[in-house]
C-alpha positions, 0 to 999 in steps of 0.5 A: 477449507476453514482456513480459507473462509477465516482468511478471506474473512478478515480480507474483506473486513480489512478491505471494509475497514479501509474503505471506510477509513480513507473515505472519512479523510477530508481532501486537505489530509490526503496528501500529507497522509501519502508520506505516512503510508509510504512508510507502511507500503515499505513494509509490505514490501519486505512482507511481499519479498518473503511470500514470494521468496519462501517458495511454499507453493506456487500460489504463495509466490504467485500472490507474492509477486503481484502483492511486490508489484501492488506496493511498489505502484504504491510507493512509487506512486506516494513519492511521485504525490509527495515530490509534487505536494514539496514543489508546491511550496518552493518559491519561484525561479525568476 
């Protein structure tokens, strides 16, 4: 049980923390930031792939494979942003 209280603690914190964070980012910052980030959701990535591969018990893989599915949206979603922010400053096609 104190476990679980130390570790939804530093979840909530960390949820605090960045909310906090990402609203004090101005908008022009935003996108370019998406391309740092899709660095970090790699990352999470690989993490998600060994919660859900390290069959410790069915809630460590089942919390596995929703975080493997949150990081790739992200990711997915940073690439998506990214090609749009590139296109933007390609020159026209007479």
């Amino acid at each position: 049980m104190e476990t679980f209280v130390i570790g939804l603690t530093i979840f909530v914190l960390a949820v605090f923390v960045g909310f906090e964070v990402i609203t004090k980012v101005p908008p022009t910052l935003h996108t370019p930031l998406m391309s740092g980030t899709n660095a970090i959701s790699g990352i999470t990535l690989v993490g998600a792939l060994i919660a859900a591969g390290s069959e410790h018990s069915l809630t460590s893989t089942i919390l596995g494979i929703a975080a493997l599915v949150f990081a790739t949206v992200n990711v997915v979603g940073g690439f998506m942003v990214t090609h749009r922010m590139l296109a933007m400053f390609q020159q026209k096609k007479r």
